[in-house]
N, CA, C and O atoms as CSV, one atom per row, in Angstrom:
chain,resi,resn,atom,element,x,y,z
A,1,UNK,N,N,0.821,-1.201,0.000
A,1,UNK,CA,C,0.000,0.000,0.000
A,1,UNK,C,C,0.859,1.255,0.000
A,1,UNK,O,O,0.456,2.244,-0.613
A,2,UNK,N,N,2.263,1.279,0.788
A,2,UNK,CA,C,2.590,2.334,0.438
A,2,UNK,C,C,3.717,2.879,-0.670
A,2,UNK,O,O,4.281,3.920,-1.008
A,3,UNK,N,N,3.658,1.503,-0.994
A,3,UNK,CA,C,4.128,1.361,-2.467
A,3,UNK,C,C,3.060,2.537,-3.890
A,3,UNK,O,O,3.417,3.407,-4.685
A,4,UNK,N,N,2.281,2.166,-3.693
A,4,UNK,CA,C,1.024,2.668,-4.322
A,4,UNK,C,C,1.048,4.278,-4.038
A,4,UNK,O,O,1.336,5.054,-4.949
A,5,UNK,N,N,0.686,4.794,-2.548
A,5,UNK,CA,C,0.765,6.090,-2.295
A,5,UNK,C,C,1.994,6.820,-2.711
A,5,UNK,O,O,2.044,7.924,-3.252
A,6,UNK,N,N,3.185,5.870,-2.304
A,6,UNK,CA,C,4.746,7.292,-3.284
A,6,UNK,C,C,4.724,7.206,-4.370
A,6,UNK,O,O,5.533,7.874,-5.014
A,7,UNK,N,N,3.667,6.232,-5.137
A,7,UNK,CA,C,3.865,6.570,-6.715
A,7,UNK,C,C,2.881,7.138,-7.311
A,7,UNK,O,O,2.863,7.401,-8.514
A,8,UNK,N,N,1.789,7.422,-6.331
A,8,UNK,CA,C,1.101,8.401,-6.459
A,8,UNK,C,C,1.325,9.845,-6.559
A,8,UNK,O,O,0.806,10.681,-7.298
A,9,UNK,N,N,2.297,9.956,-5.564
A,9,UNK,CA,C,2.769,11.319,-4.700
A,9,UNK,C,C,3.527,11.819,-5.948
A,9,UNK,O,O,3.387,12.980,-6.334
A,10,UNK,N,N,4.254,11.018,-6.518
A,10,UNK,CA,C,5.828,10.958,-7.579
A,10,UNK,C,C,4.265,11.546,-8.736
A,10,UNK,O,O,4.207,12.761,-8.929
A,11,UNK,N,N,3.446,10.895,-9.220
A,11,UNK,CA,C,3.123,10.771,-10.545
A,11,UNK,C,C,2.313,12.718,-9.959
A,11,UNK,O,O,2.244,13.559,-10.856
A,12,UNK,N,N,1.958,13.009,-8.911
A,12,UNK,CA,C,1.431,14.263,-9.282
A,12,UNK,C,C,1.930,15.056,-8.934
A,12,UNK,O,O,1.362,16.146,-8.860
A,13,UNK,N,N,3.760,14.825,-8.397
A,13,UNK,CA,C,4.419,15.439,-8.463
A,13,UNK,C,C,5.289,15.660,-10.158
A,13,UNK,O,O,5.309,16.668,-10.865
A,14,UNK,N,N,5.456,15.307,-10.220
A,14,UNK,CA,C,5.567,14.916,-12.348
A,14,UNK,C,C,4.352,15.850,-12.693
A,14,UNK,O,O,4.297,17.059,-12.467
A,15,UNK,N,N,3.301,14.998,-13.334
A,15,UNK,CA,C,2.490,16.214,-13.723
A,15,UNK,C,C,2.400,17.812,-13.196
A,15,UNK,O,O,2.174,18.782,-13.920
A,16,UNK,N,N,2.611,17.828,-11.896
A,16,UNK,CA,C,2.644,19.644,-11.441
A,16,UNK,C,C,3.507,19.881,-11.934
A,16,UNK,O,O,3.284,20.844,-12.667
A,17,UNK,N,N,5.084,19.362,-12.037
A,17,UNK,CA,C,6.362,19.688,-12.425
A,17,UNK,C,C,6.237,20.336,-14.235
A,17,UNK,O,O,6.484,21.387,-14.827
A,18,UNK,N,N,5.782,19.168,-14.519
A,18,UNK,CA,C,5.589,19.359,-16.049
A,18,UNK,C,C,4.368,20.557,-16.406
A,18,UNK,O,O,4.564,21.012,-17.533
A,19,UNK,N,N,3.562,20.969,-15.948
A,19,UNK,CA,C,2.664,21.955,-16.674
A,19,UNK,C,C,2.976,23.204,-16.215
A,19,UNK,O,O,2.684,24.168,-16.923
A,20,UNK,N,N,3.648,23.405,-14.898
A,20,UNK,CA,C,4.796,24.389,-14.581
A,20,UNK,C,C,5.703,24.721,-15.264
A,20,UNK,O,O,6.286,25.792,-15.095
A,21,UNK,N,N,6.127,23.542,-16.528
A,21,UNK,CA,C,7.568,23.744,-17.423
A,21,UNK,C,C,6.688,24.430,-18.120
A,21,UNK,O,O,6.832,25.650,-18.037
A,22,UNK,N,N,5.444,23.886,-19.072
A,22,UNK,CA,C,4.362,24.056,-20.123
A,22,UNK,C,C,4.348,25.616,-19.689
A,22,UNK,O,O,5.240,26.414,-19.975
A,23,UNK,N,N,3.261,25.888,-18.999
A,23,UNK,CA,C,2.970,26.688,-18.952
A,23,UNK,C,C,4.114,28.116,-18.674
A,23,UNK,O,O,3.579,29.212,-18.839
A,24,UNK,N,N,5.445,28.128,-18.319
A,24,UNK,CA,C,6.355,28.958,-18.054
A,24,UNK,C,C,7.004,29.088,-19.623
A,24,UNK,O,O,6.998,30.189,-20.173
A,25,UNK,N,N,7.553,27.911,-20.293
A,25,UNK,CA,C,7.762,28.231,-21.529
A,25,UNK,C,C,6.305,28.360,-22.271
A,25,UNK,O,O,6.184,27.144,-22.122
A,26,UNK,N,N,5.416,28.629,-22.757
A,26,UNK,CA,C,4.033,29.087,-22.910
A,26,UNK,C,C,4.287,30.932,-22.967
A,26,UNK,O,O,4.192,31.731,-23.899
A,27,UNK,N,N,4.676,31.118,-21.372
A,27,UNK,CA,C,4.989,32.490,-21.320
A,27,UNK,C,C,5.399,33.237,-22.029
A,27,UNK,O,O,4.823,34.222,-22.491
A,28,UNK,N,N,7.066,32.664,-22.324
A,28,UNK,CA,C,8.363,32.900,-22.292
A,28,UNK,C,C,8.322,32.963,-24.319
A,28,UNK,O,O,9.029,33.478,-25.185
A,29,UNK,N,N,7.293,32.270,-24.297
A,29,UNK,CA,C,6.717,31.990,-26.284
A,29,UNK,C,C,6.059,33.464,-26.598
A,29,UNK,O,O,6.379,34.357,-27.382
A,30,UNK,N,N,4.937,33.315,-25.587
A,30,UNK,CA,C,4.045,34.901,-26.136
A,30,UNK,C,C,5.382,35.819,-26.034
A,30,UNK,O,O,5.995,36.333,-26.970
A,31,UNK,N,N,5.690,35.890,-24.545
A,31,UNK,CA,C,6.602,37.423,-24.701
A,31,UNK,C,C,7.628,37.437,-25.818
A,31,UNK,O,O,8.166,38.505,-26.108
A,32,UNK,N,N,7.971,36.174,-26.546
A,32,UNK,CA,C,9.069,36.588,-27.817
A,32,UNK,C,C,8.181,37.481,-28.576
A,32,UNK,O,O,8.223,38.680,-28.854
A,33,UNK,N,N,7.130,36.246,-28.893
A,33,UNK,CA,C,5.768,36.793,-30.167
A,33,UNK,C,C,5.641,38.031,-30.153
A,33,UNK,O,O,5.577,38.729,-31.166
A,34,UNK,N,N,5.569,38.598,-28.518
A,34,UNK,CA,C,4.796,40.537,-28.797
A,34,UNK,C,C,5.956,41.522,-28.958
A,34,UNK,O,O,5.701,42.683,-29.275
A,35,UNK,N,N,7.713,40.967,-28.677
A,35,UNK,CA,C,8.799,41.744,-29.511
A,35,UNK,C,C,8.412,41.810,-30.287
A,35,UNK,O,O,7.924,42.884,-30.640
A,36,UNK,N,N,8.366,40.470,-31.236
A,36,UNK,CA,C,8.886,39.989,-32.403
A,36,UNK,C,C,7.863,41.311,-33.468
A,36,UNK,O,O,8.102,41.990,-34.466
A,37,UNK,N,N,6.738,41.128,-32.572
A,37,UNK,CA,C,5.545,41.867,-33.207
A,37,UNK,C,C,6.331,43.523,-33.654
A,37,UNK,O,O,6.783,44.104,-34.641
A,38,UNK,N,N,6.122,43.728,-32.263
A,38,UNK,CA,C,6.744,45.457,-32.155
A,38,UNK,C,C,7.582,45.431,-32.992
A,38,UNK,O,O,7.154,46.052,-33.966
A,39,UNK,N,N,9.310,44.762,-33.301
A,39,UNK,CA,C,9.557,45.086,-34.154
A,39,UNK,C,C,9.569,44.950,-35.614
A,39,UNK,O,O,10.505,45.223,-36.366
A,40,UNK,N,N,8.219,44.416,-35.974
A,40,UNK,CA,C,7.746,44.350,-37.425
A,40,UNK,C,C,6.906,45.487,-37.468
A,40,UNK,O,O,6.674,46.074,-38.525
A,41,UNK,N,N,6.366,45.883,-36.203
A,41,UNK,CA,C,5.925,47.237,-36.241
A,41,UNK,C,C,6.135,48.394,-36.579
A,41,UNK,O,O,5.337,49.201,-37.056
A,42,UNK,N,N,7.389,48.535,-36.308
A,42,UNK,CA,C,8.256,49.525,-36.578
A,42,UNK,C,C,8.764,49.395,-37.610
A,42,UNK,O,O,8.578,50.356,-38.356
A,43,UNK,N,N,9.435,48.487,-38.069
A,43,UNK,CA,C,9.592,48.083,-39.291
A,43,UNK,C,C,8.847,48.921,-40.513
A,43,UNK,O,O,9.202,49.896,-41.174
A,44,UNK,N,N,7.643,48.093,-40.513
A,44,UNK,CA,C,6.551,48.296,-41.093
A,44,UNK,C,C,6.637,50.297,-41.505
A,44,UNK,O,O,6.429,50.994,-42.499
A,45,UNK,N,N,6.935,50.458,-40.500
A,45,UNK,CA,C,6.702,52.157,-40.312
A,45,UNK,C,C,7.561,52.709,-40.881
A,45,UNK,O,O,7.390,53.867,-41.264
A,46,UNK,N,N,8.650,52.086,-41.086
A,46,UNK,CA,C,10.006,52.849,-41.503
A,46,UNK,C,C,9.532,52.456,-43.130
A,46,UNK,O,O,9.546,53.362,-43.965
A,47,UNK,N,N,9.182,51.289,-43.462
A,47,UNK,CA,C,9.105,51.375,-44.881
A,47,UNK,C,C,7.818,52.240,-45.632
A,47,UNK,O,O,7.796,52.741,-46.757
A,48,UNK,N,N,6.623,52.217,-44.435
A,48,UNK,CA,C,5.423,53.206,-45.135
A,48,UNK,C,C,6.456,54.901,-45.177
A,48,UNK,O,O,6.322,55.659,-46.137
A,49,UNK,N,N,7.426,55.243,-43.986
A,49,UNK,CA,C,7.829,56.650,-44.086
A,49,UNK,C,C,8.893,56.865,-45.677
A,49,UNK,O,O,9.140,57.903,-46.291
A,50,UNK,N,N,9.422,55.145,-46.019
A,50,UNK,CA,C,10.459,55.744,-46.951
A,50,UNK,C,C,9.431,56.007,-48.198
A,50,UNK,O,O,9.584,56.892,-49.039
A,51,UNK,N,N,8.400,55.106,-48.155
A,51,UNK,CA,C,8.175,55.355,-49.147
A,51,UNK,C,C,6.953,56.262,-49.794
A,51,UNK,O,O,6.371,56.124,-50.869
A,52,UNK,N,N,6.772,57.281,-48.700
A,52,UNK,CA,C,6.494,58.901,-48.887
A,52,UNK,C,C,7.468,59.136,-49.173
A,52,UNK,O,O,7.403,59.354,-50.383
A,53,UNK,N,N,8.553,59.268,-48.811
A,53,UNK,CA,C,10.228,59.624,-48.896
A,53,UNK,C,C,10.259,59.601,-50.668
A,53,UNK,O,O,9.998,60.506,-51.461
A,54,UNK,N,N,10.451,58.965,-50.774
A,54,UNK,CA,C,10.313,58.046,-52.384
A,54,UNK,C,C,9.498,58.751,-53.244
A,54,UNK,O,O,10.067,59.095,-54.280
A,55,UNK,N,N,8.195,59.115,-53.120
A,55,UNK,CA,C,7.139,59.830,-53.780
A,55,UNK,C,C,7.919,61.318,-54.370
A,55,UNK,O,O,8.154,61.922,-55.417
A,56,UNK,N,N,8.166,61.426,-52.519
A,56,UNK,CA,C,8.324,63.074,-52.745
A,56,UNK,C,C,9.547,63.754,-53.390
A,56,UNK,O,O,9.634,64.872,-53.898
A,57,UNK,N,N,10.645,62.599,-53.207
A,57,UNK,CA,C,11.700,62.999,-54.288
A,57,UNK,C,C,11.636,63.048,-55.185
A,57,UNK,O,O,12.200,63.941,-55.817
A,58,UNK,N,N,10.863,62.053,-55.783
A,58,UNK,CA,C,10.314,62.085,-57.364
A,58,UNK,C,C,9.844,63.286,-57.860
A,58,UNK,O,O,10.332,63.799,-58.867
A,59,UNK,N,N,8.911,63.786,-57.217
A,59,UNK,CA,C,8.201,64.878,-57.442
A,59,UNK,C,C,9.169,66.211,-57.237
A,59,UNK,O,O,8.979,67.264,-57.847
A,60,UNK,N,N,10.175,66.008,-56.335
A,60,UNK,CA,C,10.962,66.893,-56.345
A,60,UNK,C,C,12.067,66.895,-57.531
A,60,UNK,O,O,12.883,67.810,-57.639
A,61,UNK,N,N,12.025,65.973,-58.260
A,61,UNK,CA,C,13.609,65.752,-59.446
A,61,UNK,C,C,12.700,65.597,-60.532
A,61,UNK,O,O,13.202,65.289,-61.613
A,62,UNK,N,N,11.361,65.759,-60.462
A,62,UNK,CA,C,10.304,66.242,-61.911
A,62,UNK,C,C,10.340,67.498,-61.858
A,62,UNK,O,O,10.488,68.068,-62.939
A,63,UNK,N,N,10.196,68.521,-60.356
A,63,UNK,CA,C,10.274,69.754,-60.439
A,63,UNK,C,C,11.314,70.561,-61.058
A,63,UNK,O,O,11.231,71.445,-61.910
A,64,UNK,N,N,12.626,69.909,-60.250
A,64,UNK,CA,C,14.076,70.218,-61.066
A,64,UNK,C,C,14.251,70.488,-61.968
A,64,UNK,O,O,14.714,71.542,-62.404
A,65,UNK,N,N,13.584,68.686,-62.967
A,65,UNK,CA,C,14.278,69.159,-64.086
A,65,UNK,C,C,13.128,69.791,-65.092
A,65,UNK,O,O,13.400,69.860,-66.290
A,66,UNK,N,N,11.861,70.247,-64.620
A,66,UNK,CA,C,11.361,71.072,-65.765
A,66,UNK,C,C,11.949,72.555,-65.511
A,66,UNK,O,O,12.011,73.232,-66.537
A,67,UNK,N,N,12.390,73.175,-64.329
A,67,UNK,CA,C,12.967,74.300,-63.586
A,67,UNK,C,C,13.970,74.334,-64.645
A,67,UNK,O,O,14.309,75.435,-65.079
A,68,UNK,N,N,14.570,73.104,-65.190
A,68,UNK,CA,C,16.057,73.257,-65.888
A,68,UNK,C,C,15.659,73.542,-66.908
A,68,UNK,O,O,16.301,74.462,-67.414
A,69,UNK,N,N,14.941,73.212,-67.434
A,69,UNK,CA,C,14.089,73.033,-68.711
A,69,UNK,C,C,13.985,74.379,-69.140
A,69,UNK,O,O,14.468,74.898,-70.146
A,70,UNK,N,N,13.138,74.982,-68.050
A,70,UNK,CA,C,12.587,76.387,-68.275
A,70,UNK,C,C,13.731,77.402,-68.568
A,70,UNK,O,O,13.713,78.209,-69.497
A,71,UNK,N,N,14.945,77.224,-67.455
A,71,UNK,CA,C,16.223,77.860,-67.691
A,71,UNK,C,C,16.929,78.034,-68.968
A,71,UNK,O,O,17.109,79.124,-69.510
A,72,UNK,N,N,17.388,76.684,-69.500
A,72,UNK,CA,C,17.356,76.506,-70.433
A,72,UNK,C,C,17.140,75.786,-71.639
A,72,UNK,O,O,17.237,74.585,-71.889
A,73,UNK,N,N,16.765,76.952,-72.468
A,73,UNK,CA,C,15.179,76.367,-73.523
A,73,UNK,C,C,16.415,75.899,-74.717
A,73,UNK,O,O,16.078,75.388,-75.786
């Protein structure tokens, strides 16, 4: 019989052990995920800013060169 009870004790000591691992790496998973997030976030942001960036030079080196244009005909 008390053969039975320490391998009882053992088996739900095991399972607590183990969903304590689960659940801590579980954690340790999301908190990469919501970096990982942020910096695609930012990311993200730097490429929507270049590429206003991008627009507006264009528009600025169409201005140029009709300016040159006008200078000289």
């Amino acid at each position: 019989m008390t053969e039975i009870i320490v391998a009882a004790i053992a088996l739900v000591g095991t399972a607590v052990g183990s969903l304590g691992g689960i659940l801590a790496a579980n954690r340790l998973t999301n908190y990469r995920i919501e970096q990982l997030e942020q910096k695609v976030d930012k990311h993200n942001s730097v490429i929507e800013r270049i590429a206003v960036v991008e627009v507006k030079l264009s528009e600025q080196q169409h201005d140029l060169a009709r300016l040159r244009a006008e200078r000289n005909p």
